[in-house]
C-alpha positions, -999 to 999 in steps of 0.1 A, spaced: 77 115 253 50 141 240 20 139 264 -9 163 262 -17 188 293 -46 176 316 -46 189 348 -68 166 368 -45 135 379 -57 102 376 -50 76 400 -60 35 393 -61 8 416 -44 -21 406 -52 -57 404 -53 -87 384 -68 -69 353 -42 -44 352 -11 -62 365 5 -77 336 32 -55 318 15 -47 285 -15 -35 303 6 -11 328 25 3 298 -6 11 278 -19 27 314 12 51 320 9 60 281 -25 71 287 -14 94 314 -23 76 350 -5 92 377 -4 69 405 -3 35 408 -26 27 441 -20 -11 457 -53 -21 477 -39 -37 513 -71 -51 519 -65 -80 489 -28 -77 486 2 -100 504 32 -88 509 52 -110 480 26 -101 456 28 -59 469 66 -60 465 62 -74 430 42 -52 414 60 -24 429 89 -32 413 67 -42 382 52 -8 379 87 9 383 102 -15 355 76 -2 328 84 30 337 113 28 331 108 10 298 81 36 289 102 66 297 79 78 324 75 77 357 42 77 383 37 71 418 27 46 445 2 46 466 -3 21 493 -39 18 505 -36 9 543 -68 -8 552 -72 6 585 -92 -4 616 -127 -20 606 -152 -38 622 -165 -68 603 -186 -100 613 -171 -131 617 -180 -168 599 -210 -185 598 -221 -222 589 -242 -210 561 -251 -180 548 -277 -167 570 -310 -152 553 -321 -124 580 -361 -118 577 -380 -82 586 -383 -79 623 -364 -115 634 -340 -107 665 -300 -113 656 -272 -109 680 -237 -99 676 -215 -116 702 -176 -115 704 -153 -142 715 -179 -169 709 -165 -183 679 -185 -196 645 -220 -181 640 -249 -199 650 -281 -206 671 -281 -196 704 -292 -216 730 -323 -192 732 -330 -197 698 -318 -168 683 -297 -166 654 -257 -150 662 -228 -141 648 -197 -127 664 -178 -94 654 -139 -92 654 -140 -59 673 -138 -66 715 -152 -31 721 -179 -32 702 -209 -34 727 -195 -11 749 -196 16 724 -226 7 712 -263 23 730 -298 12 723 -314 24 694 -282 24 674 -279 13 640 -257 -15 625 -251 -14 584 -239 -50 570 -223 -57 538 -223 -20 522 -256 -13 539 -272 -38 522 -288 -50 556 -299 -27 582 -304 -35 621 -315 -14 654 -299 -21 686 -326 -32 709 -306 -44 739 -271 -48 753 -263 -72 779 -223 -77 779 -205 -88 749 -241 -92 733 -254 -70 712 -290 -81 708 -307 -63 671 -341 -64 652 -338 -67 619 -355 -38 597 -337 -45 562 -334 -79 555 -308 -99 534 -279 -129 532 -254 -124 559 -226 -147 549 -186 -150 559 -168 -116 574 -193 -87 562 -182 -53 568 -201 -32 592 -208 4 595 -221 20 624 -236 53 615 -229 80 640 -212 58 665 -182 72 678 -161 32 676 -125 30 700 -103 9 676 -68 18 670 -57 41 640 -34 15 629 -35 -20 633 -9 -48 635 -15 -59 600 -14 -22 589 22 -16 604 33 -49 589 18 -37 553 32 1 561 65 -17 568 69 -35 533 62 1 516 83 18 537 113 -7 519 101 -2 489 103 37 493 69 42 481 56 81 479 20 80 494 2 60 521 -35 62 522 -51 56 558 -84 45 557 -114 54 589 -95 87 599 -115 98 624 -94 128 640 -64 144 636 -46 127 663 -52 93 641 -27 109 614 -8 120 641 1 88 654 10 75 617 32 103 609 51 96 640 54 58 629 64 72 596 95 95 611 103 70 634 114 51 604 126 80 584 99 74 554 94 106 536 62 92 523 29 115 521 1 103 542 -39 106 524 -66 107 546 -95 89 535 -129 104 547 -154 76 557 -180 79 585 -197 107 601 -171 116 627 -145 123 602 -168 153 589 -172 166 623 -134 168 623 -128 174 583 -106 209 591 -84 195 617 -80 161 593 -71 182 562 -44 201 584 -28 169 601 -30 151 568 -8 157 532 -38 152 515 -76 137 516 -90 113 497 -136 115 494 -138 77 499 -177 80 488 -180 39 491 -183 41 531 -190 78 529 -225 71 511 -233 46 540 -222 62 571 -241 95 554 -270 103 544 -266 93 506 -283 130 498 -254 146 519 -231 132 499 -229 158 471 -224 186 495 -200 167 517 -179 163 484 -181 200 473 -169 212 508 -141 184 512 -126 197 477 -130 235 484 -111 227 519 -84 213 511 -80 243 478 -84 267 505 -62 245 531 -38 239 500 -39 204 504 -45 180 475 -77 165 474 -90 127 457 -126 120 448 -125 79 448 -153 55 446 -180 44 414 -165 70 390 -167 44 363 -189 17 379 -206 5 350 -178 3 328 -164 -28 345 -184 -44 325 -191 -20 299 -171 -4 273 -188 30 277 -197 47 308 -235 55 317 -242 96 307 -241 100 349 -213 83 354 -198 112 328 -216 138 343 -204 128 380 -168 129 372 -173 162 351 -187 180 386 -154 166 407 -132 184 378 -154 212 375 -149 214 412 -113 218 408 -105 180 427 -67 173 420 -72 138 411 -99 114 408 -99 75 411 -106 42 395 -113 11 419 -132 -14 403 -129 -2 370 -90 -10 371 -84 -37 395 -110 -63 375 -128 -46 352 -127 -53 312 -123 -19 303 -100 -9 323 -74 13 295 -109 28 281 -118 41 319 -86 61 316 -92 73 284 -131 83 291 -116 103 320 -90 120 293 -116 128 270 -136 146 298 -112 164 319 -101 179 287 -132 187 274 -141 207 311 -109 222 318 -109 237 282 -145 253 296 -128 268 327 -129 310 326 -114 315 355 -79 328 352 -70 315 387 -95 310 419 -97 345 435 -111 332 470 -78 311 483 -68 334 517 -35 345 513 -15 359 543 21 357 539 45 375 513 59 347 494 19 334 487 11 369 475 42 363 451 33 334 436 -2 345 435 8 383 413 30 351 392 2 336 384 -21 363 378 10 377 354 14 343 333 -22 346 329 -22 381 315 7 366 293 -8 334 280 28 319 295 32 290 314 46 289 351 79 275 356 87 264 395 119 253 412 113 239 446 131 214 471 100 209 495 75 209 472 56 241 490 59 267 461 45 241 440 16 231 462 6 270 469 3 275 429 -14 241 426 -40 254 452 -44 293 433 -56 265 402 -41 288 373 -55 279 338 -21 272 323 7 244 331 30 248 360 59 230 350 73 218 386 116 207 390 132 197 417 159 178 422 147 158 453 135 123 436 111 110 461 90 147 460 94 145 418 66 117 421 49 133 450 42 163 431 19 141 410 -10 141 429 -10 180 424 -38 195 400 -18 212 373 17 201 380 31 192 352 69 173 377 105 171 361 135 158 378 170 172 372 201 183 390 204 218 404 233 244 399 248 263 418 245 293 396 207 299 393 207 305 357 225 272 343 194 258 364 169 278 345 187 269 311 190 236 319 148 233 329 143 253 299 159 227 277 143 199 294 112 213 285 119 218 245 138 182 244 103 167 258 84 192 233 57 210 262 69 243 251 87 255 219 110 285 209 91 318 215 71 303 239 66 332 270 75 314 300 70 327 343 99 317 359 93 314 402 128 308 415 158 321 439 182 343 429 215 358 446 214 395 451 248 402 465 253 376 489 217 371 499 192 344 486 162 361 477 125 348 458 120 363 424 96 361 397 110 370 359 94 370 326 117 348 304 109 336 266 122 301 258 152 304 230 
């Protein structure tokens, strides 16, 4: 199938406006790269399903993306009320635990209780508590045990199970949650290729899921999604622990100053290039085009700065999951990843730290396909040569094989990588020739093309890395 090259990745989220079968194949024939499933409004029959959905249009369609699982991760939200409550400038409001359905105290204040048991202890006076995406705003005025006594200083409806955010508060809760194992559990039988853990606070937090992950010998990728304040404090060790990070702006632009935001964007992306780790801007790319057909000229210029910054992928939420418009989004990102990546001068990033040999190699490869106008061609079985050129950002396609299936999809989170799955030889060459045809049979390159071929060779009896200048025959 004929495709055009965009290096920015695309993932969607989806949901019940992109879940029936003609919508997914017009999706994958647009380009999307990953299929993300939302565990906060997904049950495990319905998860399984459209797995297996997704995989049968691929199939259909002739091309294959991946699967990411959205974990949803510990969060502290409030419990139910009788009635929506409608807080008022400067009232007092307590949040309780283990007191059960919202109410009026029997000292006349208004209460509702929080699903967290820790949560006064790691609260202090003069705190703040965000409700519903911020929308209402409360300082901690006293603390007397599980009570957490607040004056109101935003007002606004407080109805069933709001999500809270606590700006700068360093919460206790689990990395993953009972629910989140049973959700990781139902992926991890489905052999999907990413999990995305939501509230990483510190490296130890994607410790602990790796080790669920070996334990049950998932070779799944594991995203970090960025969300308060203390994952910033810790973004270096995070992007080190993690396979990847995901700018989840949503909480982000909550827990943040909303003026931070652009800055704590630009230095997630350039981390993770420098950290070669792939990196996911996510949240009100396309806002307005879930009801719009077009997107606002800001919407357009905000996801023109994450490609101009180099992010391998960004995301559609909203726009995808029950949006109208939701094939358009994808083809408004198209239209302007194309249109800034054909502005890129660059021939590849010159800042990226490179200490060991092999990086130096595929850094003079790229360099050399530059100087060539040739495209790179990669064979890798752990996915690290791929990543390193990935992370160097080279202005022409890196065509990626391997012949491990489960990293052939996780190479499609990678900026530039253009994946192929095929068997490998044992004579190095039939390899080569065999990727070469591959590539002419799904017309990215032609006869005469120049190609940059990164790949072991046998010198006597020894295994050594090589880089060759080959033209396609």
């Amino acid at each position: 199938m004929e495709t055009a090259y965009r290096k920015t990745k695309i993932i969607f989220t989806i949901g019940p406006a992109t879940m029936d079968e003609a919508i997914l194949e017009k999706l994958i024939k647009e380009g999307v790269d990953i299929c993300r499933i939302n565990m906060a409004h997904a049950d495990h029959a319905w998860t399984r399903e459209i797995i297996q959905r997704v995989r049968k249009v691929c199939d259909r369609v002739g091309r294959q993306i991946a699967i990411m699982m959205d974990v949803k991760g510990p969060e502290i939200r409030t419990g139910d009320v009788p009635e929506t409550f409608e807080l008022v400038v400067g009232e007092t409001f307590d949040f309780t635990y283990g007191e059960g359905l919202g109410g009026v105290g029997e000292d006349g204040i208004r209460r509702v209780d929080v699903n967290y048991p820790g949560f006064a202890n790691d609260m202090s006076v003069g705190d703040t508590v965000l409700v519903d995406s911020g929308l209402i705003r409360l300082k901690v005025t006293n603390i007397e045990g599980h009570r957490v006594r607040t004056e109101v200083i935003i007002s606004g409806p407080l109805g069933n199970r709001r999500h809270i955010n606590l700006p700068g508060v360093r919460v206790n809760l689990p990395a993953l949650t009972k629910k989140d194992e049973g959700d990781v559990d139902v992926g991890i039988e489905e052999n999907i290729e990413f999990f995305a853990l939501s509230f990483v606070r510190e490296p130890a937090d994607l410790e602990i899921f790796h080790k669920y992950l070996n334990d049950r010998n998932s070779a799944a990728k594991i995203i970090a999604k960025i969300e308060d304040q203390q994952a910033i404090e810790n973004l270096e060790g995070i992007i080190k622990a993690s396979d990847g990070l995901m700018v989840a702006r949503g909480d982000l632009g909550i827990e943040c100053p909303f003026e931070d935001l652009p800055l704590i964007q630009s230095r997630a992306i350039n981390a993770c290039i420098q950290g070669t780790k792939p990196v996911i801007v996510a949240t009100h790319m396309l806002e307005s085009m879930i009801e719009s057909p077009i997107p606002t000229r800001a919407e357009v210029t905000d996801v023109s700065n994450a490609i101009r910054e180099q992010a391998d992928c960004v995301m559609l939420s909203g726009e995808t999951t029950v949006g109208k418009y939701p094939v358009e989004c994808v083809q408004t990102i198209n239209r302007i990843a194309y249109r800034m990546e054909k502005a890129e001068t660059l021939p590849i990033r010159d800042d990226i730290h490179l200490t060991l040999p092999k990086s130096k190699m595929l850094k003079s490869a790229a360099l050399l396909a530059a100087s060539l106008d040739a495209s790179i061609v990669v064979f890798t079985r752990a996915g690290l040569f791929a990543q390193k050129l990935s992370s160097l950002r080279p202005q022409l396609p890196i065509y990626a094989f391997t012949d491990n299936p489960v990293l052939f999809k996780q190479l499609l989170i990678m900026r530039g990588i253009e994946p192929f799955f095929m068997e490998f030889n044992h004579y190095h060459e039939m390899t080569i020739q065999s990727a070469f045809a591959l590539l002419k049979e799904y017309k990215w390159c032609k006869a005469g093309d120049p190609l940059v071929v990164v790949t072991k060779q046998y010198a006597g009896e020894n295994l050594i890395d090589s880089t060759q200048i080959r033209e396609l025959e």
